[in-house]
C-alpha positions in Angstrom: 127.8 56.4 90.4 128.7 55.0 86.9 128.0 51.1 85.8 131.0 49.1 86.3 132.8 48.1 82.9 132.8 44.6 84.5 130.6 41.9 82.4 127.1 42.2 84.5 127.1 39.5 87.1 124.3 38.5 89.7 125.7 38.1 93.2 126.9 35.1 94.6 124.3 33.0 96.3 125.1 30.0 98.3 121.5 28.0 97.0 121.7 25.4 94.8 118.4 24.5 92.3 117.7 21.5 92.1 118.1 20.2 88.6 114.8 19.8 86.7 113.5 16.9 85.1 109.8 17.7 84.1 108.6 18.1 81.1 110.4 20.5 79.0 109.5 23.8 78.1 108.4 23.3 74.6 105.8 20.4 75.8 104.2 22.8 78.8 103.8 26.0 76.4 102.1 23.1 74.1 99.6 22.1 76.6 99.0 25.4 78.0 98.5 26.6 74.6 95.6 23.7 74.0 94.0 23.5 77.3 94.6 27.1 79.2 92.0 30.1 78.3 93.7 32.6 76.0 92.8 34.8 78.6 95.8 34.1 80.6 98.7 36.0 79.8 102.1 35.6 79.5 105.4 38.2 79.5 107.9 38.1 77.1 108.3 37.0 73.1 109.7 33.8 74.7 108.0 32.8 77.3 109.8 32.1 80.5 109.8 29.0 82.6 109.9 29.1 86.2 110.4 26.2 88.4 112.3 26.9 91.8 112.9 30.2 93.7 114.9 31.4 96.7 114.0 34.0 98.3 115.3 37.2 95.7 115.9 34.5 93.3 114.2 32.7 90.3 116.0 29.5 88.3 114.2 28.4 85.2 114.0 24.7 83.4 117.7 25.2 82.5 118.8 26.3 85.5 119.8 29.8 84.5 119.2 32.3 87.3 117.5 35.7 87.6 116.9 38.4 89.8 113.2 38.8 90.4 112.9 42.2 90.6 108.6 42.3 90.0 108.3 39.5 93.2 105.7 37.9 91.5 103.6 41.0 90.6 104.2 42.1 94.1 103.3 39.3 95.6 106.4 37.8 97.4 107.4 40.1 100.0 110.1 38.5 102.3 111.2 36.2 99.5 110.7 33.4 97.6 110.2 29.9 99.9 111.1 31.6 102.4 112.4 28.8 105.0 111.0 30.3 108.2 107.5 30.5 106.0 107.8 27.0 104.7 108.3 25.0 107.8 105.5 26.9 109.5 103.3 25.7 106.5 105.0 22.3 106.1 103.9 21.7 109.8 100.2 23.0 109.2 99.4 20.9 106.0 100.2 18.1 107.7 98.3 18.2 110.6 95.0 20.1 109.2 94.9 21.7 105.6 91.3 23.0 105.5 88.2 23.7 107.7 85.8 27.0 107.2 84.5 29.7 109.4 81.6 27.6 110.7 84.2 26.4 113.0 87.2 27.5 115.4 90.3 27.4 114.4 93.2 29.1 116.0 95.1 30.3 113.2 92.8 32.9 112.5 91.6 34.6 115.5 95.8 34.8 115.8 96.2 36.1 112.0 93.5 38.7 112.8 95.0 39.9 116.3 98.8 40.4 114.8 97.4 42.7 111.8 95.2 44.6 114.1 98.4 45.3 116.2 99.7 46.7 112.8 96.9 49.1 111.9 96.1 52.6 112.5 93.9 53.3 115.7 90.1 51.7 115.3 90.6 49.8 112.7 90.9 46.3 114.4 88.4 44.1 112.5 89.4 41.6 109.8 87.6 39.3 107.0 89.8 37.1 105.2 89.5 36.1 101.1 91.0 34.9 98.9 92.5 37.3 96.6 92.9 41.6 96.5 89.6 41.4 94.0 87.5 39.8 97.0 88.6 42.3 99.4 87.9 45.1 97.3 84.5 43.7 96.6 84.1 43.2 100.7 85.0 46.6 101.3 82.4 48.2 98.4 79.8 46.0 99.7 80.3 46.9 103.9 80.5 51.0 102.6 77.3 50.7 100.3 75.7 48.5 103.7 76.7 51.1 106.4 76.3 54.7 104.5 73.3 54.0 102.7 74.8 55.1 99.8 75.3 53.4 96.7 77.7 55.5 94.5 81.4 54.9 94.5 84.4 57.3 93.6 87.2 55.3 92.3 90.8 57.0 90.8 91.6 57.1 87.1 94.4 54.7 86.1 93.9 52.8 89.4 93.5 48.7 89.5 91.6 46.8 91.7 90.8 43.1 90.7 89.6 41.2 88.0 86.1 40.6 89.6 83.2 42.1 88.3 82.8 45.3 90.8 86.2 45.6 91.1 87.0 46.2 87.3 84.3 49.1 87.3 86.5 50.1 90.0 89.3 49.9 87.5 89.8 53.2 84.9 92.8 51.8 83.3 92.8 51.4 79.3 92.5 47.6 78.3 92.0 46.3 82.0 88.1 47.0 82.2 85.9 45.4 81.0 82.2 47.1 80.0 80.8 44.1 81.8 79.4 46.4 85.0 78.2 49.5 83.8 75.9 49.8 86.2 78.2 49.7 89.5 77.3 53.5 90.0 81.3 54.1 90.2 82.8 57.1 89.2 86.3 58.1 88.5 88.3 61.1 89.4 91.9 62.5 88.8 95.2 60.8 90.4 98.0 62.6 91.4 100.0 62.0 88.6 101.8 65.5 88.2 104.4 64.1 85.9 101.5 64.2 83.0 98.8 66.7 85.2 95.3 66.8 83.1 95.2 70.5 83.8 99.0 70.8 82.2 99.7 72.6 85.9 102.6 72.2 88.0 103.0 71.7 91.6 102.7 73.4 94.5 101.8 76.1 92.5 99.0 74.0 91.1 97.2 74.1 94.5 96.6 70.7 93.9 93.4 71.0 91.2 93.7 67.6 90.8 92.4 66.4 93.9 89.6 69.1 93.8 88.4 67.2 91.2 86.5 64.5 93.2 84.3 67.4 94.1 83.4 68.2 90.8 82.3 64.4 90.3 80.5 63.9 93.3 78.5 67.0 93.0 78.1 66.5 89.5 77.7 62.7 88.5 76.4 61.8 92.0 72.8 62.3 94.4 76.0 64.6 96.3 76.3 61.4 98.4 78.3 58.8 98.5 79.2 55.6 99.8 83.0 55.5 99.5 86.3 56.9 97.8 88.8 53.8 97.3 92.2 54.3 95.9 95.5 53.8 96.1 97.9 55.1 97.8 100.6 54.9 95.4 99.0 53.3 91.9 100.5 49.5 91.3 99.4 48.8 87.7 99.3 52.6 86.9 102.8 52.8 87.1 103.6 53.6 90.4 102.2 57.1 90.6 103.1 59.0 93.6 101.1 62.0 94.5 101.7 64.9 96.7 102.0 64.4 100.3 98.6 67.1 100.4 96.6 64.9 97.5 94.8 62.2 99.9 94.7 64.3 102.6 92.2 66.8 100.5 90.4 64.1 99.1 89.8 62.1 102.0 88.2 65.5 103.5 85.7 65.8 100.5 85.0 62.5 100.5 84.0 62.9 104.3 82.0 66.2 103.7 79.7 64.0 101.4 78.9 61.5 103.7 81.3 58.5 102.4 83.9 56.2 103.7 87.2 56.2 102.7 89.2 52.6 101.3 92.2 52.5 101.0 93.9 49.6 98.7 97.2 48.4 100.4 97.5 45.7 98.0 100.4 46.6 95.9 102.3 49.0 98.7 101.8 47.8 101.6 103.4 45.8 104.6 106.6 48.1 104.6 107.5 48.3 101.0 107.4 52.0 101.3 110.1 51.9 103.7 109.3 54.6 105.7 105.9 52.9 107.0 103.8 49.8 107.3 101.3 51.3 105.4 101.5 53.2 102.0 98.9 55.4 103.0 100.9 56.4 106.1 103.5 58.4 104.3 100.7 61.1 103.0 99.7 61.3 107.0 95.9 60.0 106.8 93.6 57.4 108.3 91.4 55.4 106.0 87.8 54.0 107.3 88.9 50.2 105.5 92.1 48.9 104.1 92.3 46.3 101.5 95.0 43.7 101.5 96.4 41.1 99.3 99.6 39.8 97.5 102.5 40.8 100.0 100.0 39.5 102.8 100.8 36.0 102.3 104.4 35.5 100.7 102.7 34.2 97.5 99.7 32.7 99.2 95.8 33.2 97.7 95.0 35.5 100.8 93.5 38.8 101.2 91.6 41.0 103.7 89.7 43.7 104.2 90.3 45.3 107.6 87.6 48.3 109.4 86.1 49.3 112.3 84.0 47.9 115.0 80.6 49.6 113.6 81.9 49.4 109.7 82.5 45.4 110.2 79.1 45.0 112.1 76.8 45.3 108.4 78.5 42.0 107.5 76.0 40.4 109.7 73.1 42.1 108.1 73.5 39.3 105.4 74.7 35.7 105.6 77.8 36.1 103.7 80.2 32.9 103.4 83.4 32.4 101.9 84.3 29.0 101.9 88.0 29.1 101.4 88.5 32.8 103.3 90.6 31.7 106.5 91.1 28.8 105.8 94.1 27.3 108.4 96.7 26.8 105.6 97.0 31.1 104.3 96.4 32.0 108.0 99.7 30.1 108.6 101.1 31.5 105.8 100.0 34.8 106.6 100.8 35.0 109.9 104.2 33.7 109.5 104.8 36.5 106.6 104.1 39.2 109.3 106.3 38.0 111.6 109.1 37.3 109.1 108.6 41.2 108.4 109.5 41.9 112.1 111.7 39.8 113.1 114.1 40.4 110.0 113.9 44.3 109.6 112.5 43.9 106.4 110.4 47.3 106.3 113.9 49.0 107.5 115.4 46.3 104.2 113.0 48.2 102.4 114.0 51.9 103.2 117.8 51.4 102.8 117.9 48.9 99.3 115.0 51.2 97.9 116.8 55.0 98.9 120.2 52.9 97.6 118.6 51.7 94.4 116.1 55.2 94.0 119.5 57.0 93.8 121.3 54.8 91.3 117.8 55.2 89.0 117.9 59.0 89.4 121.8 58.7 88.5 120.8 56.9 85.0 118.2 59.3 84.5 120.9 61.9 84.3 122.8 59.8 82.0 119.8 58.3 79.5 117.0 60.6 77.5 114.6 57.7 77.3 114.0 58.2 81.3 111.5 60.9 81.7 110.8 60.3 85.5 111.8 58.0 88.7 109.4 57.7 91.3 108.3 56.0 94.2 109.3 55.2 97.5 111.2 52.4 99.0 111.0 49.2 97.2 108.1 50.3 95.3 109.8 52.3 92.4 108.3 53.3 88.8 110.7 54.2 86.0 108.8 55.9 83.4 110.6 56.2 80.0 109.6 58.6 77.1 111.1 59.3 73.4 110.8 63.0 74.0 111.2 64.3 77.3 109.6 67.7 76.4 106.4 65.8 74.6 106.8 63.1 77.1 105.4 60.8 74.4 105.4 57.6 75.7 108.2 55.3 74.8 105.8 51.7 75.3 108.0 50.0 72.3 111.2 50.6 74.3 109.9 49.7 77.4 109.0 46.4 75.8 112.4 46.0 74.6 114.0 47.0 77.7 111.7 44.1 79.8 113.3 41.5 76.8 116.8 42.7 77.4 116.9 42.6 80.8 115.4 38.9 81.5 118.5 38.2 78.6 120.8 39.4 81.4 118.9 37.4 84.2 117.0 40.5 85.5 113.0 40.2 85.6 111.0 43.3 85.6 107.8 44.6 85.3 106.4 47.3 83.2 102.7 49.1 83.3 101.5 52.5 82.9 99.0 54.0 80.9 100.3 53.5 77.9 103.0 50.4 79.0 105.8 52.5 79.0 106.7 52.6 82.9 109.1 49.6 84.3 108.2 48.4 87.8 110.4 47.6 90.2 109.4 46.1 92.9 111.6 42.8 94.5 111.0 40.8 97.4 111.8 43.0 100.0 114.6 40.7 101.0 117.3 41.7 98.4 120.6 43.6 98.7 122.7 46.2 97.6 124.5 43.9 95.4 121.2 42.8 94.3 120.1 46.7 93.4 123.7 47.5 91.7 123.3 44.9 89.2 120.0 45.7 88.7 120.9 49.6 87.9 124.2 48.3 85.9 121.8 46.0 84.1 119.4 48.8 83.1 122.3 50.7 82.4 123.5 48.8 79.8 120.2 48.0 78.3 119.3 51.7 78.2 122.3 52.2 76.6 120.9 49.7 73.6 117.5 50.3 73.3 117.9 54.0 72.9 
């Protein structure tokens, strides 16, 4: 499957931006510049301006299109404005845009029911926040609560928020912060064969790596703890996909010392897999919590933490309020995102694009020595480039330069990774095989340059 020696086009789409007329893009990056905190960050040497999107789609102040191939960090599942998503809403702000917990609404008692129906047996109760970092911090906080236990296992080159707990959560170069060193969180080993710490390989490894967490509970632990939380496929990490065996051996140690098991679904759930609803799902295990956010609401600030009867019961130990947590406007959203995912066959979207795409990736790998591995499953896809493939040095310069090239060509990507040097791909779920072909032809041609 060879690029086409066609000049790369983007597909035909039959939506039409409207033409922009707000302030241009040298004034915003002006006032951002004087009035934004630092602390916010932007992609590319030239930053981009984004003001409409359609579903798979972005247009920027110009009106040039790109493919969105990074959804928004993940975040848009079943595609930009979606117009099933935005009348629901539409309809909802109009009639009642906020009212807390204290009172009944039916959005979410409705929210709650329909992701129950989606989750593994027992796990039926929901609390609602307002972002993946929240949940995360809900989830600690209900373990620590109902075990008794206060230390916390956590993966290395895992992400889970930008909140205080959850960066001490977070083992992941310049995304923590030394601002909780007291959290009692430890980190173990991923399953990241393609660089293994114990320069093994599997299955003849007998997967050391997730032995590991034994080590560190008996070792840097009381030998109990509260809970293991990781992902099932690393997001930020760079999409690391471990060996079917990998959660299913941790989640058994983890067990054996008294502690609950969290699984973060942030990044890879909600069908983006493919092959499941649930990331987790495809190494054949059952977490105690799961931990939502992004893909939950189509772009919404939502996210949840979802557990059992008894496990959801300590959050009445405490009054704990969030003011903005299920509030009738995400609920909407939220709900309306689920049932988008059904009633279009976007999980099954998911699995065909994503094996479609996966294959054209693997076919450049064959074809450029700056890709050392492809990985990932369905639309949640990780290509991880390297200037030496027998060094595997990192290639974090070119994968820079690859990102700058391909938003040239109307392509947006992501990149993360240890060191920065792994592109992420993951679109709304939405797109096509049109969409993926130019994609691949565009990192085709780009590969070709950089290297």
């Amino acid at each position: 499957m060879k690029a086409s020696s066609k000049p790369l086009q983007l597909p035909i789409v039959d939506h039409q931006a409207t033409p922009y007329e707000g302030p241009s893009r040298d004034e915003v990056l002006a006032l951002r510049n004087q009035y934004v905190s630092p602390g916010v960050i932007m992609y590319y040497r030239e930053p981009l301006m984004v003001v409409e999107g359609h579903m798979q789609y972005l247009w920027d102040d110009r009106g040039r299109r790109y493919l969105d191939a990074f959804a928004g960090i993940v975040t848009v599942s079943v595609g930009h404005c979606h117009p099933t998503i935005v009348e629901r809403v539409r309809e909802q702000v109009g009639r009642l845009q906020h009212t807390t917990t204290i009172y009944l609404h039916p959005t979410i008692a409705q929210f709650a029911e329909k992701l129950s129906s989606k989750m593994p047996q027992g796990l039926t109760r929901s609390y609602f926040t307002n972002s993946g970092s929240e949940a995360n911090e809900v989830a600690i906080l209900s373990a620590r609560e109902y075990t008794g236990h206060q230390d916390v296992v956590a993966q290395r080159n895992g992400y889970h928020g930008g909140t205080s707990t959850s960066m001490s959560l977070t083992a992941h170069g310049t995304w923590k912060f030394p601002s909780n060193t007291r959290a009692n969180v430890h980190h173990t080993h991923a399953g990241y064969c393609y660089r293994c710490p114990y320069g093994l390989e599997y299955p003849s490894c007998d997967l050391k790596c997730a032995y590991d967490i034994k080590s560190v509970i008996e070792y840097q632990t009381p030998g109990e703890i509260s809970c293991f939380i990781g992902e099932p496929i690393q997001g930020v990490g760079g999409v690391v996909t471990p060996p079917k065996e990998f959660f299913q051996i941790v989640y058994d140690i983890v067990r054996q010392h008294g502690g609950l098991c969290i699984a973060d679904e942030v990044q890879g759930g909600f069908g983006r897999t493919g092959h499941h609803y649930w990331s987790h799902q495809n190494w054949d295990v059952v977490p105690d919590i799961i931990t939502m956010a992004k893909g939950i609401g189509n772009g919404a600030p939502l996210g949840a933490m979802t557990t059992t009867d008894a496990i959801s019961e300590v959050m009445t130990n405490r009054i704990h309020f969030n003011t903005f947590g299920g509030n009738p406007i995400s609920m909407t959203q939220g709900l309306a995102t689920l049932e988008v995912i059904d009633a279009e066959n976007i999980q099954q979207n998911a699995k065909d694009v994503g094996n479609h795409l996966k294959a054209r990736l693997l076919d450049l790998q064959q074809r450029h020595p700056l890709i050392g591995e492809v990985r990932g499953l369905g639309l949640m896809l990780g290509v991880e480039l390297v200037t030496d493939r027998q060094s595997k040095e990192p290639a974090s310069k070119e994968a820079a330069e690859v990102m700058e090239q391909c938003r040239i060509r109307g392509l947006i990507i992501g990149k993360g990774g240890l060191k920065g040097n792994t592109l992420r791909i993951k679109p709304p779920m939405c797109i096509t095989t049109d969409d993926a072909d130019f994609l691949a032809d565009c990192l085709d041609e780009v590969l070709g340059i950089v290297a």
